[in-house]
C-alpha positions as CSV (number, residue, x, y, z in Angstrom):
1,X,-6.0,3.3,32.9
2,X,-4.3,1.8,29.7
3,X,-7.6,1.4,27.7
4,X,-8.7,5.0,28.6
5,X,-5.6,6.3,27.6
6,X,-5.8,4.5,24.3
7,X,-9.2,5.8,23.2
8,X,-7.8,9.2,24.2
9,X,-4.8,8.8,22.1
10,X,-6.8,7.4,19.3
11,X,-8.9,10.4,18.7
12,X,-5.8,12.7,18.6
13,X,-5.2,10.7,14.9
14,X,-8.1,12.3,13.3
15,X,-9.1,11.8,9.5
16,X,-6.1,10.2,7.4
17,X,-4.9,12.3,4.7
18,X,-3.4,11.7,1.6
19,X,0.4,11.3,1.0
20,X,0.1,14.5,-0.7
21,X,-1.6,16.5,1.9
22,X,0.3,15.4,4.3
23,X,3.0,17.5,5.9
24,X,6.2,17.0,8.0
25,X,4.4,14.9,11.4
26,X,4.2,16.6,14.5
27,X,6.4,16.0,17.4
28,X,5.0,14.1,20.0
29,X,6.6,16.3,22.7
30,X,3.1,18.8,21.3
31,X,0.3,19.5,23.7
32,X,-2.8,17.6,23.0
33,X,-5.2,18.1,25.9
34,X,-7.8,19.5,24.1
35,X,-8.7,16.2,23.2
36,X,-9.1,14.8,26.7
37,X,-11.4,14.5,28.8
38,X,-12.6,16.9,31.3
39,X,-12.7,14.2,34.5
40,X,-10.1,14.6,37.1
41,X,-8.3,11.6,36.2
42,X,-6.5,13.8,33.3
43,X,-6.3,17.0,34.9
44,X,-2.9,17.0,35.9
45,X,-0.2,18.3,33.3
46,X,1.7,15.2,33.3
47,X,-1.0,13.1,32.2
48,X,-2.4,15.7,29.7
49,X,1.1,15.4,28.0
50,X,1.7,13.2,25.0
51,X,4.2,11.4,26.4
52,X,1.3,9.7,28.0
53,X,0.1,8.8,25.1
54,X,3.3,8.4,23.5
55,X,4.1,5.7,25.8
56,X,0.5,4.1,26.0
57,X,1.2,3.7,22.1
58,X,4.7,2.4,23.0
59,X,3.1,-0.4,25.4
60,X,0.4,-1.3,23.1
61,X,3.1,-2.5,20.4
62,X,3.3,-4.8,22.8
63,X,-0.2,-6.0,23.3
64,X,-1.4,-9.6,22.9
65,X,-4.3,-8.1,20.5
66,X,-3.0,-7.7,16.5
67,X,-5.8,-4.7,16.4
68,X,-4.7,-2.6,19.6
69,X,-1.3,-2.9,18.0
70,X,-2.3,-1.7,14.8
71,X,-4.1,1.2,16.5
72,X,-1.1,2.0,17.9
73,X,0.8,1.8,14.9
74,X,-1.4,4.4,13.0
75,X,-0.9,6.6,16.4
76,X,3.1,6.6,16.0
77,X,2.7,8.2,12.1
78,X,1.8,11.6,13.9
79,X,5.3,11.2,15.5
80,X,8.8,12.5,14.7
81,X,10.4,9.8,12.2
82,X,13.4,9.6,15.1
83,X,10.5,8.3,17.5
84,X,8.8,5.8,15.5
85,X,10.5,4.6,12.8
86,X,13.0,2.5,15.0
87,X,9.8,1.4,16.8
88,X,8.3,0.2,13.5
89,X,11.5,-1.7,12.7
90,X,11.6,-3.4,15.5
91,X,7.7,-4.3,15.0
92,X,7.8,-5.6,11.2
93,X,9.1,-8.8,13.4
94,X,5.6,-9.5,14.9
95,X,4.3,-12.6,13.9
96,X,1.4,-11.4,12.9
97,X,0.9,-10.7,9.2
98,X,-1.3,-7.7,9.6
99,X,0.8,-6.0,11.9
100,X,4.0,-6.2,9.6
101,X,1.7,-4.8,7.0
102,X,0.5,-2.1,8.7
103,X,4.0,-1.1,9.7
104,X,5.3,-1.3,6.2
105,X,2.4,0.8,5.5
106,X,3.4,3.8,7.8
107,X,7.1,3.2,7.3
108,X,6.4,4.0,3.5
109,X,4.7,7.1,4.8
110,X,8.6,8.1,6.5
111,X,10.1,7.9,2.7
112,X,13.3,7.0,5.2
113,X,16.4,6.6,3.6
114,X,16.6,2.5,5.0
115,X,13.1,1.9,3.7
116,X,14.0,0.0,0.5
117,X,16.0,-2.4,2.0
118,X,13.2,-3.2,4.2
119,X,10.9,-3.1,1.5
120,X,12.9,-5.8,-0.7
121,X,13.2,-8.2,2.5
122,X,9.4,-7.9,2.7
123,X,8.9,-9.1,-1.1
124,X,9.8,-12.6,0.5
125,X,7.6,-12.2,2.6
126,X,5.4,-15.6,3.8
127,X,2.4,-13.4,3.5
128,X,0.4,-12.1,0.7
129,X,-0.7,-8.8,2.7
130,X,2.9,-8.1,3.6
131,X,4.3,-8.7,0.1
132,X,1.7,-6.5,-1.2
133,X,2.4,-3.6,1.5
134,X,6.2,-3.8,-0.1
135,X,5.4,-3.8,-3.4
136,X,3.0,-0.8,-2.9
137,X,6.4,0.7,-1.0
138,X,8.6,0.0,-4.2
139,X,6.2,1.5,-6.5
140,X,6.3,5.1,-4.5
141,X,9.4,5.8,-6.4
142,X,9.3,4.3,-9.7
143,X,12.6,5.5,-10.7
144,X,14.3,2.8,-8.7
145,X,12.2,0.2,-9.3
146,X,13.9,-2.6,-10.9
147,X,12.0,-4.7,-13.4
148,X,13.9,-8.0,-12.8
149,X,12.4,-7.8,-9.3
150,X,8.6,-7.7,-11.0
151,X,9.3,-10.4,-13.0
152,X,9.7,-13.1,-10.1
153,X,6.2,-12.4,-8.8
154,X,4.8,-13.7,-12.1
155,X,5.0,-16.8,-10.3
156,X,3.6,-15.5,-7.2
157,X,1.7,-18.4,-5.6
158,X,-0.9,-15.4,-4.4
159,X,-3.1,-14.4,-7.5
160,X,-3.8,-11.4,-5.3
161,X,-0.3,-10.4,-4.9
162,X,-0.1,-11.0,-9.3
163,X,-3.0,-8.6,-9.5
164,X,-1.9,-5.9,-7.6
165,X,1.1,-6.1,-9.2
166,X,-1.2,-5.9,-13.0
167,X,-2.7,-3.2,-11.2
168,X,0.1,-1.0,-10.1
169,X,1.7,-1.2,-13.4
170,X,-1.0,0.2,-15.4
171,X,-0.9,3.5,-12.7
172,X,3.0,4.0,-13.2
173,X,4.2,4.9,-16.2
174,X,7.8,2.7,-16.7
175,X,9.6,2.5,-19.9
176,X,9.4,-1.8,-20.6
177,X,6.9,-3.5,-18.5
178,X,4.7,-4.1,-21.9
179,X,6.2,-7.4,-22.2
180,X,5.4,-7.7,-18.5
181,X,1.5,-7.3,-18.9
182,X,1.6,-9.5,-21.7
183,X,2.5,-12.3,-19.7
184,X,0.5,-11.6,-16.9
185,X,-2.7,-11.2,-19.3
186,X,-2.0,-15.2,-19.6
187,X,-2.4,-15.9,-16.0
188,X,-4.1,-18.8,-14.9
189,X,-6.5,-16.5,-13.1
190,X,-9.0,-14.7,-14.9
191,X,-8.9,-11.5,-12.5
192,X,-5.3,-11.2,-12.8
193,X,-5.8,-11.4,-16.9
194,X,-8.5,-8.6,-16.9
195,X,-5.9,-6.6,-14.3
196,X,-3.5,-6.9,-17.1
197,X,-5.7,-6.0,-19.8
198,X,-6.6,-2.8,-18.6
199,X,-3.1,-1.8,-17.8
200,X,-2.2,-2.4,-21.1
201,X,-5.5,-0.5,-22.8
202,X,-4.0,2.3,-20.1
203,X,-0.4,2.7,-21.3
204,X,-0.5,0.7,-24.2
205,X,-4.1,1.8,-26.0
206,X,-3.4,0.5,-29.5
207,X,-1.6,-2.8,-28.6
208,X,-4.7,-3.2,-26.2
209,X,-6.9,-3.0,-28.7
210,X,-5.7,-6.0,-30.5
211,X,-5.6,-7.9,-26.7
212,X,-9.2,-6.9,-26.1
213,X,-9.8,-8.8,-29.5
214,X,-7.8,-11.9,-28.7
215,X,-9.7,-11.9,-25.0
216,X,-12.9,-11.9,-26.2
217,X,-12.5,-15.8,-27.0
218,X,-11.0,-16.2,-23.6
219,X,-11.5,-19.3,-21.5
220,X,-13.6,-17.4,-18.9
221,X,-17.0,-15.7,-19.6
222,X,-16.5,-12.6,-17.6
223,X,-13.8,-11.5,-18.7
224,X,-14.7,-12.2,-22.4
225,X,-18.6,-10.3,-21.5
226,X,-15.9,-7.3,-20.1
227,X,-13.2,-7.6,-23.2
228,X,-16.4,-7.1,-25.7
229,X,-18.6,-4.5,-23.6
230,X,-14.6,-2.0,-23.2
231,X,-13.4,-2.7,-26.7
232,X,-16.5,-1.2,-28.4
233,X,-16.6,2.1,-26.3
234,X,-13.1,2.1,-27.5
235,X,-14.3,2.0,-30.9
236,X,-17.4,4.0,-29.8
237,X,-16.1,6.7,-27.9
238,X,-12.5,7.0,-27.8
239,X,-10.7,7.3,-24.7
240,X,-8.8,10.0,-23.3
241,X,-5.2,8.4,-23.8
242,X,-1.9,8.6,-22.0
243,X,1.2,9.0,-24.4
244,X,1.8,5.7,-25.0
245,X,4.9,4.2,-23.6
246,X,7.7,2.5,-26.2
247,X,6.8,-1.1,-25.6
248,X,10.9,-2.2,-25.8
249,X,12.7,-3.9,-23.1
């Protein structure tokens, strides 16, 4: 019975939307039996409720399998916030990496007023995938973002979690991470460098221009083949540039 109930609540998720598409979630109390089957097993009103499925997704947070939790994690963001986002508190202590992840994930989706202390908890986070989940988190409201907290994960001993974090800067426009993406574009790993790079040719166009020069006798082929190839379309065909940001602390 559990696994047919999970496929059934499964397809009641439908295509994810964006967080800007998406509206206030609906309440789990809501009337989904369209979406199940026409066998007699469901054709009582109690199990064409979704508080079946509600509890199906409850039980699943509970399942040996890291994927059938996930599933059922990705259920719960249709639910009121007062539903889930206790139940995803209590399951950012799973110890499996992807599963904190993914509940960071919909937490973030919640924008619930005790989601940034969560969020900073997770920076420290053993993982890489959880500490990027987090920082993702802290970077949906730049505003409070503070840049002393950037600056530790220089050092990050994940270059994925350093790239992500080159990455993110160059989409958010905050007044003094220049310095920021300087140092990063002299991180050990070459991905990380080129992440930086571009961040900086994306907020910072004329200062990249003279980084693009200085990369193009960098220590790693790639990126000095991709420094060359960008700086002369810049040269080329100019850009369609943001206002730059003031490069001061």
């Amino acid at each position: 019975m559990g696994e047919r109930f999970r496929l059934i609540y499964l397809k009641s998720t439908g295509p994810e939307k964006s967080e800007l598409e998406e509206s206030s979630p609906p309440r789990c109390s809501e009337e989904i039996s369209d979406l199940v089957p026409s066998s007699s097993e469901y054709s009582t009103p109690d199990t064409l409720s979704s508080k079946a499925f509600l509890n199906q997704a409850k039980a699943d947070l509970k399942h040996p399998d890291p994927k059938v939790k996930i599933l059922a994690i990705q259920y719960l963001e249709q639910c009121n916030p007062s539903i889930t986002v206790p139940l995803l508190q209590e399951i950012l202590s799973d110890p499996d990496p992807d599963v904190r992840a993914q509940a960071l994930h919909s937490l973030i989706k919640f924008r619930n007023p005790i989601e940034s202390p969560l969020l900073k908890k997770y920076l420290k986070d053993k993982d890489p995938r959880v500490r990027i989940a987090a920082l993702k988190g802290l970077f949906n409201d730049k505003e409070k973002i503070d840049l002393n907290i950037l600056i530790q994960f220089l050092s990050d001993e994940s270059s994925w979690v350093r790239r992500k974090i080159a990455t993110l800067l160059g989409w958010t426009q905050i007044e003094g991470v220049f310095p920021i993406l300087v140092e990063m574009s002299k991180d050990r790993d070459p991905k990380v460098r080129k992440a930086a790079l571009f961040s900086i040719i994306t907020l910072y166009p004329e200062e990249g221009e003279n980084r693009l020069v200085e990369a193009m006798t960098d220590s790693d082929p790639d990126l000095r083949r991709w420094a060359r190839v960008t700086l002369e379309k810049m040269v080329s065909r100019p850009l369609k540039r943001m206002a730059p940001l003031s490069n001061r602390v």
